[in-house]
mmCIF file as gemmi writes it, N, C-alpha and C atoms, coordinates in Angstrom:
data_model
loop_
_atom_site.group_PDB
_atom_site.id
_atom_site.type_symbol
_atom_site.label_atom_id
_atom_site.label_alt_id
_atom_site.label_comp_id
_atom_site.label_asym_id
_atom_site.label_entity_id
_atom_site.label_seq_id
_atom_site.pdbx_PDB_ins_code
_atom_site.Cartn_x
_atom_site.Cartn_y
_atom_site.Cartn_z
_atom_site.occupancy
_atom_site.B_iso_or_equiv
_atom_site.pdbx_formal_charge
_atom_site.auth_seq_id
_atom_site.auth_asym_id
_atom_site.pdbx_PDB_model_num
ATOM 1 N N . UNK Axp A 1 ? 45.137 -20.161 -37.656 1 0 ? 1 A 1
ATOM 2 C CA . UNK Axp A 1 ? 45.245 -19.328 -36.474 1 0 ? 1 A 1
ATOM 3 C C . UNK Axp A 1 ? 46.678 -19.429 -35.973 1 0 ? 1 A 1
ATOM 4 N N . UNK Axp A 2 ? 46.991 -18.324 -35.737 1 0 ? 2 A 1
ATOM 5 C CA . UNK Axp A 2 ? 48.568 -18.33 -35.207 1 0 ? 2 A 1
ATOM 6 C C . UNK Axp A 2 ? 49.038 -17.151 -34.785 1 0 ? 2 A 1
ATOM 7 N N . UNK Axp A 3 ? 48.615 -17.289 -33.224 1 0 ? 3 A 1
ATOM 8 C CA . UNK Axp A 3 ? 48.355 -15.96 -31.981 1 0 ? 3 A 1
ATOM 9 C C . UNK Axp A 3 ? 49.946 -15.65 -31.488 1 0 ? 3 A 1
ATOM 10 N N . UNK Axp A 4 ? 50.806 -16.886 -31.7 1 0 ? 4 A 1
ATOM 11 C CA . UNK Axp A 4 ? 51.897 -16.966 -30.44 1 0 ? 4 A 1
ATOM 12 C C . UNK Axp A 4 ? 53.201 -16.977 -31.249 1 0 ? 4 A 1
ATOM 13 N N . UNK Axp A 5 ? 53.008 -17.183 -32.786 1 0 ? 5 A 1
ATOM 14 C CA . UNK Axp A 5 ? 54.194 -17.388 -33.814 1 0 ? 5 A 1
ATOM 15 C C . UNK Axp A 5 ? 54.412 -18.79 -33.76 1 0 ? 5 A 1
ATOM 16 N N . UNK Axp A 6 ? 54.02 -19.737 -33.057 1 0 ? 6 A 1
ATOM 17 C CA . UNK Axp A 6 ? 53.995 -21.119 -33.175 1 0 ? 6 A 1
ATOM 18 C C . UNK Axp A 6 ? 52.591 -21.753 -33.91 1 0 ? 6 A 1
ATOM 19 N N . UNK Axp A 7 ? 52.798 -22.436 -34.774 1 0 ? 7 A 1
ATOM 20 C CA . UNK Axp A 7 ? 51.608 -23.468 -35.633 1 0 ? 7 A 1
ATOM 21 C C . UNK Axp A 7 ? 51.182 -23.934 -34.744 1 0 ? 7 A 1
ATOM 22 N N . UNK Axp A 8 ? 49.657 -24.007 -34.74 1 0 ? 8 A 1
ATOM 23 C CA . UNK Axp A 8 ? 48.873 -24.865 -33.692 1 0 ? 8 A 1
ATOM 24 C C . UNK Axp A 8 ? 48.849 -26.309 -34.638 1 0 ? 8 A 1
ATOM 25 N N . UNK Axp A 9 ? 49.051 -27.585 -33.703 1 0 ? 9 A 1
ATOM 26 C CA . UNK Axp A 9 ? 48.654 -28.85 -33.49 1 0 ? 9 A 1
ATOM 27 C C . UNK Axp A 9 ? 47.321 -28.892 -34.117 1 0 ? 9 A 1
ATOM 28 N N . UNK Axp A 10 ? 47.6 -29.903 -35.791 1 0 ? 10 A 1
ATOM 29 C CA . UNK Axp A 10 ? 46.932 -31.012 -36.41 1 0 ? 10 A 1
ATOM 30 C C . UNK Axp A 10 ? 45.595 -29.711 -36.727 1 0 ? 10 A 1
ATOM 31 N N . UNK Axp A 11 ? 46.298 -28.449 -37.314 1 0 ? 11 A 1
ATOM 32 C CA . UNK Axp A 11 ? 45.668 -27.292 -38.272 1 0 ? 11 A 1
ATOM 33 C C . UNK Axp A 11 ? 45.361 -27.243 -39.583 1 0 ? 11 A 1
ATOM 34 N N . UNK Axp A 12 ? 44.836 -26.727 -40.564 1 0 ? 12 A 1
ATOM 35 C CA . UNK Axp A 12 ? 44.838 -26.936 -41.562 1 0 ? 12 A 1
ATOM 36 C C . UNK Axp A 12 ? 45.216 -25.744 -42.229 1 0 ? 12 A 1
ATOM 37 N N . UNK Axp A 13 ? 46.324 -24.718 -42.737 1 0 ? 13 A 1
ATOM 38 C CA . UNK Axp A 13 ? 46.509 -23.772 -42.986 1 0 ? 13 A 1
ATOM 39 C C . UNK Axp A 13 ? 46.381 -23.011 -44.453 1 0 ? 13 A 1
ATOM 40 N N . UNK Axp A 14 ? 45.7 -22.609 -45.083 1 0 ? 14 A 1
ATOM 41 C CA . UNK Axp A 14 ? 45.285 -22.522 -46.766 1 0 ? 14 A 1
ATOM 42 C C . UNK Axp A 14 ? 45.776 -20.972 -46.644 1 0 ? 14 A 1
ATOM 43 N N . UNK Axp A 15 ? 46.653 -21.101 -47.707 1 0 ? 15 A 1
ATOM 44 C CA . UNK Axp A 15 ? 47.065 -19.719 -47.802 1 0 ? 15 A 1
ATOM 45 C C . UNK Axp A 15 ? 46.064 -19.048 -48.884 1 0 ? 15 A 1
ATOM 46 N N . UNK Axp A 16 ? 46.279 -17.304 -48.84 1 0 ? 16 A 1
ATOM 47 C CA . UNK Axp A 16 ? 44.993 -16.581 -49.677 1 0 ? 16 A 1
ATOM 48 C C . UNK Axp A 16 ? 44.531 -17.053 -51.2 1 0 ? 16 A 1
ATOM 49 N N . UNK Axp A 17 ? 45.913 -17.806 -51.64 1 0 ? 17 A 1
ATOM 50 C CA . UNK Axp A 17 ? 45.635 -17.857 -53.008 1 0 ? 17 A 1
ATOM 51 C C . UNK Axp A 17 ? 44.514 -19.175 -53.093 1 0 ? 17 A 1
ATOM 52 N N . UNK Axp A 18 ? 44.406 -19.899 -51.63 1 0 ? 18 A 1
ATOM 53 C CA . UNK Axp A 18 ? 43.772 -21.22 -51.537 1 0 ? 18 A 1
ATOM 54 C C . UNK Axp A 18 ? 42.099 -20.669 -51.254 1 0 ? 18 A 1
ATOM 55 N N . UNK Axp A 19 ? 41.657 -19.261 -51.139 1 0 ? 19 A 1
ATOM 56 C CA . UNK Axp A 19 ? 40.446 -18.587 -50.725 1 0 ? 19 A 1
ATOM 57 C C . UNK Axp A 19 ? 39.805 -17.764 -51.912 1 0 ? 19 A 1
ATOM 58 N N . UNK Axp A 20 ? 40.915 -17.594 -53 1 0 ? 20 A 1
ATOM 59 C CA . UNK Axp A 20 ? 40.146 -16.376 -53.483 1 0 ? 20 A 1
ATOM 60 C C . UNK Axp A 20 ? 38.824 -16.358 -54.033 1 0 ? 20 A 1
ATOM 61 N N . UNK Axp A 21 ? 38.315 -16.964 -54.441 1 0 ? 21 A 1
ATOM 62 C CA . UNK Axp A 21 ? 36.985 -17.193 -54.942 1 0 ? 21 A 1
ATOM 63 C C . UNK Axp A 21 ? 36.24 -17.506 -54.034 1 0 ? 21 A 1
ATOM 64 N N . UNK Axp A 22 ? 34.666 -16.924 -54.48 1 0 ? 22 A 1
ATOM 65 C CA . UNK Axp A 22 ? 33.947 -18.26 -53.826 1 0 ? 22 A 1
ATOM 66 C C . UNK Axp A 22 ? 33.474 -19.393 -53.909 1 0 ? 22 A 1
ATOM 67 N N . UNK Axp A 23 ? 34.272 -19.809 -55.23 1 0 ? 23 A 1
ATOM 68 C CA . UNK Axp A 23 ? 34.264 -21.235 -55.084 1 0 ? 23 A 1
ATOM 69 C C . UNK Axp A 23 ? 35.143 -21.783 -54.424 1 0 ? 23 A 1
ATOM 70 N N . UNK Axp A 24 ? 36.207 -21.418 -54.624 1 0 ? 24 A 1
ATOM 71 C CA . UNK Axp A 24 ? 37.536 -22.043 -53.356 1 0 ? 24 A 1
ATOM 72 C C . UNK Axp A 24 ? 37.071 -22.191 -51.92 1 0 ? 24 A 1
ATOM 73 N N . UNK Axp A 25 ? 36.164 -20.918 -51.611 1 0 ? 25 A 1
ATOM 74 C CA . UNK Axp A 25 ? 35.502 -20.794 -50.262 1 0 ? 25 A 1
ATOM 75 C C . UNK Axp A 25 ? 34.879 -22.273 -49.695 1 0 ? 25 A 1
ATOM 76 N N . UNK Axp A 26 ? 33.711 -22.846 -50.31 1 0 ? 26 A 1
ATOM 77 C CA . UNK Axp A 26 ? 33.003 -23.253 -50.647 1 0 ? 26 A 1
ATOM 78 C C . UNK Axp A 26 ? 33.531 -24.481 -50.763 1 0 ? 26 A 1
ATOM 79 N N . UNK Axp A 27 ? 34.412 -24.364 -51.252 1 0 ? 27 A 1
ATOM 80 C CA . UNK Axp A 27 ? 34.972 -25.961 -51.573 1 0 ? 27 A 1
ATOM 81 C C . UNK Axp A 27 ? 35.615 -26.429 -49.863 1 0 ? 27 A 1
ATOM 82 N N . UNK Axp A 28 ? 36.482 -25.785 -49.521 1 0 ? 28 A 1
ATOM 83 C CA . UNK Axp A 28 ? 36.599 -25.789 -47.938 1 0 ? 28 A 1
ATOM 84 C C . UNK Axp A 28 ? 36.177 -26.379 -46.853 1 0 ? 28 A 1
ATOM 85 N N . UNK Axp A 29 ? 34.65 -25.482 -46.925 1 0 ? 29 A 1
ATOM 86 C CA . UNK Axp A 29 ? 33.739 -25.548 -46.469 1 0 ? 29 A 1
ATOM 87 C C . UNK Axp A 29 ? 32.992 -26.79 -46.282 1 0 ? 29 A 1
ATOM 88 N N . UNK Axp A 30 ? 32.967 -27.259 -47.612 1 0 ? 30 A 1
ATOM 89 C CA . UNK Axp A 30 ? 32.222 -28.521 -48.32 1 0 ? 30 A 1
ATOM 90 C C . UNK Axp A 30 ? 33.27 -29.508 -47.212 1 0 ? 30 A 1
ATOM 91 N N . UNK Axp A 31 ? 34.453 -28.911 -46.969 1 0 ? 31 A 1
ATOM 92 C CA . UNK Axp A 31 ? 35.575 -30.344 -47.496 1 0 ? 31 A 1
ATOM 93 C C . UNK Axp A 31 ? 36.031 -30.521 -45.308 1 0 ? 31 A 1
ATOM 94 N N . UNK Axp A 32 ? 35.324 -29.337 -44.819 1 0 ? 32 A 1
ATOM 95 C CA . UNK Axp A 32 ? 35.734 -28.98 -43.457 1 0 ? 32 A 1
ATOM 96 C C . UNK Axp A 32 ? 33.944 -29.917 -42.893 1 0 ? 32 A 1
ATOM 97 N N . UNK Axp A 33 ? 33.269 -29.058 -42.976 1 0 ? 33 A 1
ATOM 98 C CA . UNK Axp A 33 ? 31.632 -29.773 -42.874 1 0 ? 33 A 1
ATOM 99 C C . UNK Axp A 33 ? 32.104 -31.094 -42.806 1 0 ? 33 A 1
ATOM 100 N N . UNK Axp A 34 ? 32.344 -31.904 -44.098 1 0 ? 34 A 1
ATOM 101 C CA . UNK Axp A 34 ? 31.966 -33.235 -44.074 1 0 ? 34 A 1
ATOM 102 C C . UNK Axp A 34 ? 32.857 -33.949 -43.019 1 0 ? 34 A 1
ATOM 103 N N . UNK Axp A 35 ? 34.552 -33.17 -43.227 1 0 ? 35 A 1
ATOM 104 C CA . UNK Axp A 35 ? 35.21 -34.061 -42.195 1 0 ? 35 A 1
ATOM 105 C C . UNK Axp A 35 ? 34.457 -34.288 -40.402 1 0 ? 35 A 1
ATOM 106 N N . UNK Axp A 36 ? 33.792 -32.689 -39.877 1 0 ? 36 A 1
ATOM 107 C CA . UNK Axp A 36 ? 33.37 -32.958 -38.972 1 0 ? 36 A 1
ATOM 108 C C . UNK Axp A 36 ? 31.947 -33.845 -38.649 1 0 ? 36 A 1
ATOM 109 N N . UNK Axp A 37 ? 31.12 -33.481 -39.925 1 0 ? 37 A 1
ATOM 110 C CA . UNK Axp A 37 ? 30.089 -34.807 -39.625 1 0 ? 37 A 1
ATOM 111 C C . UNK Axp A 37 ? 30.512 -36.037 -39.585 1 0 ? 37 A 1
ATOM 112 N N . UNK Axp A 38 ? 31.969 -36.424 -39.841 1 0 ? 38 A 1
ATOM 113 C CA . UNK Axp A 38 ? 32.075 -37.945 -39.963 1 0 ? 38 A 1
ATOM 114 C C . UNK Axp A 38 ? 33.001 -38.907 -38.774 1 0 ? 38 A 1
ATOM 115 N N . UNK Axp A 39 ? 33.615 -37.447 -37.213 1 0 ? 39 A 1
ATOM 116 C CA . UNK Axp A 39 ? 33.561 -37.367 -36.576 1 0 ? 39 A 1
ATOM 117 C C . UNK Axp A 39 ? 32.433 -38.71 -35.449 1 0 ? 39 A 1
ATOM 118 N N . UNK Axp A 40 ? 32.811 -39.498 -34.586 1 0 ? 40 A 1
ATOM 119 C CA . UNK Axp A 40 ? 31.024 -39.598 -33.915 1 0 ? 40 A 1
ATOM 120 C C . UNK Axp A 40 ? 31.434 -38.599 -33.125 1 0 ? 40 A 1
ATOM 121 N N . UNK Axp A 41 ? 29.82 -38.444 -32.426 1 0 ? 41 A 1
ATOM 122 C CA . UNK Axp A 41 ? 29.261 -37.566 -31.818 1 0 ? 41 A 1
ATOM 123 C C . UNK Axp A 41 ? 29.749 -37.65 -30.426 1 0 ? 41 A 1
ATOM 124 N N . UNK Axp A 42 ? 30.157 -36.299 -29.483 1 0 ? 42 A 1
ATOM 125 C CA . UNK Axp A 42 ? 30.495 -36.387 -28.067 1 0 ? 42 A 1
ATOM 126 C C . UNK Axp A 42 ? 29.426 -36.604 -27.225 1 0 ? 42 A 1
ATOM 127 N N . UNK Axp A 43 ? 30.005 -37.432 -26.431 1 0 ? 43 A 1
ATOM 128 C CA . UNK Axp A 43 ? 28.537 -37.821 -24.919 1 0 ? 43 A 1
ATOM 129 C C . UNK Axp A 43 ? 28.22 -36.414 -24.466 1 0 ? 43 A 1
ATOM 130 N N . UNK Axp A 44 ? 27.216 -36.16 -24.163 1 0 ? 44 A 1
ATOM 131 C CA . UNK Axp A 44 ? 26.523 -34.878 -23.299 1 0 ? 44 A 1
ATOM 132 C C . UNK Axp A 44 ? 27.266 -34.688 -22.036 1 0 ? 44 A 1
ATOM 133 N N . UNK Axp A 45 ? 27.46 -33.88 -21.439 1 0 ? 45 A 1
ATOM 134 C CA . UNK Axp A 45 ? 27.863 -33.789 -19.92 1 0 ? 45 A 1
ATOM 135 C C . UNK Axp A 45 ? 26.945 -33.451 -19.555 1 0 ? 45 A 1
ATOM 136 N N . UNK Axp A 46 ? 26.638 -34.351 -18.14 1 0 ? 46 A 1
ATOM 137 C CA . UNK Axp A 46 ? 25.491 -34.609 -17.292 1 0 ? 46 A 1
ATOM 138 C C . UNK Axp A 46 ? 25.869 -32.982 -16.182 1 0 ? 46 A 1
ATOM 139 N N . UNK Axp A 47 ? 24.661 -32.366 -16.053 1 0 ? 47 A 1
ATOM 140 C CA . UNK Axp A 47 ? 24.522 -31.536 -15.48 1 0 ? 47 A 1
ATOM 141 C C . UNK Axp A 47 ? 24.341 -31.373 -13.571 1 0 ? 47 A 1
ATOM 142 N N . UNK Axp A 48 ? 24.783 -31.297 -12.915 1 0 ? 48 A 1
ATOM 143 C CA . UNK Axp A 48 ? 24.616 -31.496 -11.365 1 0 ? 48 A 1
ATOM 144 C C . UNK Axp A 48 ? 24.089 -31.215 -10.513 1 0 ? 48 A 1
């Protein structure tokens, strides 16, 4: 994503030749998924 002509902060940028398939897709995907499941989980915000 790059709205302002400046790189956004700690992005991951894959250029087209890094998409064309759908296995490339897929692989991504695979490789984006796992980083965020391995993330922990955010506390809930308590409602008022």
């Amino acid at each position: 994503m790059d709205f302002t002509g400046k790189a956004m902060i700690s992005m991951v940028y894959v250029s087209p030749q890094g998409i064309e398939s759908g296995a490339d897709q897929a692989e991504w995907l695979n490789f984006c998924t796992g980083f965020v499941e391995s993330l922990p989980a955010k506390k809930s915000k308590e409602i008022r």
